[in-house]
N, C-alpha and C positions, 0 to 999 in steps of 0.2 A: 486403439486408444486415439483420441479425439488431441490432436494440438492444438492448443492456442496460440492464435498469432497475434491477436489484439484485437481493437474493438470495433465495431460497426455500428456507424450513428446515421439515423434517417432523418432528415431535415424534415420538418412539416410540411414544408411544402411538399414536398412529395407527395407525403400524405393525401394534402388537396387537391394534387393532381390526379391521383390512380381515384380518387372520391368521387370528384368530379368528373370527370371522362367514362366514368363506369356509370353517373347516373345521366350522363347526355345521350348515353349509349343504349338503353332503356328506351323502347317504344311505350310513346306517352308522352313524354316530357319535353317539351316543348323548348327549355332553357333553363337557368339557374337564374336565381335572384338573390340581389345583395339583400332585401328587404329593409325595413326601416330598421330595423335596429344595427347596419353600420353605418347608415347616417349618423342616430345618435351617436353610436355611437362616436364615432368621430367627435361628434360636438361635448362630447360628454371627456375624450380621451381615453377610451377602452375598446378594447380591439372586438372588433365586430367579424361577422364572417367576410372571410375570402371567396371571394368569385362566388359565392352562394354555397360556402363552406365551411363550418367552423370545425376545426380538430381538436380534442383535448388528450394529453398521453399523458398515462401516470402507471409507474412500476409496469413500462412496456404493453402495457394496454390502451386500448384508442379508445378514445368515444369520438362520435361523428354528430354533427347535426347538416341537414342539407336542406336547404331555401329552395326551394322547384317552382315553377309556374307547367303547369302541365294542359297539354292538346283538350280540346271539349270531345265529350262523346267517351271519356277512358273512364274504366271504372275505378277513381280514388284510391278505395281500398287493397284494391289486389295489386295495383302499380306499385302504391306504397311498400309492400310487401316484399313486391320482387327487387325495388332497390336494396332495401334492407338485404336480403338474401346478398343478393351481388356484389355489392358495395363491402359488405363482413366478406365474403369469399375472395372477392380482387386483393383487399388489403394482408388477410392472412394469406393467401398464394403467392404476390409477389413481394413482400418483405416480410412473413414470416411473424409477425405481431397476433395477439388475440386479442379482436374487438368486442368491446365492452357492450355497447348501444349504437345503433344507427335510428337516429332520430329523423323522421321525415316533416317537415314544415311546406304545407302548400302555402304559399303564397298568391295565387291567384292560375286564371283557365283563361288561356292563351284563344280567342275567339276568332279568327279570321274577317279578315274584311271582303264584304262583298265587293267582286267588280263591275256589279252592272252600274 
């Protein structure tokens, strides 16, 4: 028989933490982007994503959206893919939550600059 001791609450941030570090973590991805929509939003007064992260939880399920800018040369699609994978696995692994949708948003391909 299971005790209860009382409740366990995960702050979002968290959330945007294990989100984020699992998609930096990702060959490919070059970085995370706030993109324009926390600009506006800002100027608008609604909460835009975090670090290139937006979390939504409802009845202990996550939704995720994640802003990327990713390396030239990676194939889009299967990158996409494997965050997705990753990002649902980290988050059910280390708090225990079932996510909903991991949304992937490119934002742009991070091009190197020549040094000659």
């Amino acid at each position: 028989m299971e005790e209860k001791l009382g409740k366990v609450i995960i702050a979002p941030s968290v959330l945007v933490t294990i989100a984020r570090l699992t998609a930096l973590s990702t060959p490919g991805v070059a970085r995370m982007s706030p993109g324009w929509t926390d600009s506006m939003g800002r100027l608008l007064r609604r909460r835009g994503p975090r670090q290139g992260v937006k979390i939504e939880v409802e009845d202990d399920t996550v939704s995720v959206d994640l802003y990327i800018v990713v390396e030239q040369d990676v194939n889009v699609l299967k990158l996409s893919q494997e965050i997705q994978a990753e990002v649902s696995r980290a988050i059910h692994d280390m708090v225990g939550m079932d996510v909903k949708e991991v949304n992937i948003h490119i934002q742009d391909v991070e091009i190197p600059l020549n040094e000659d």
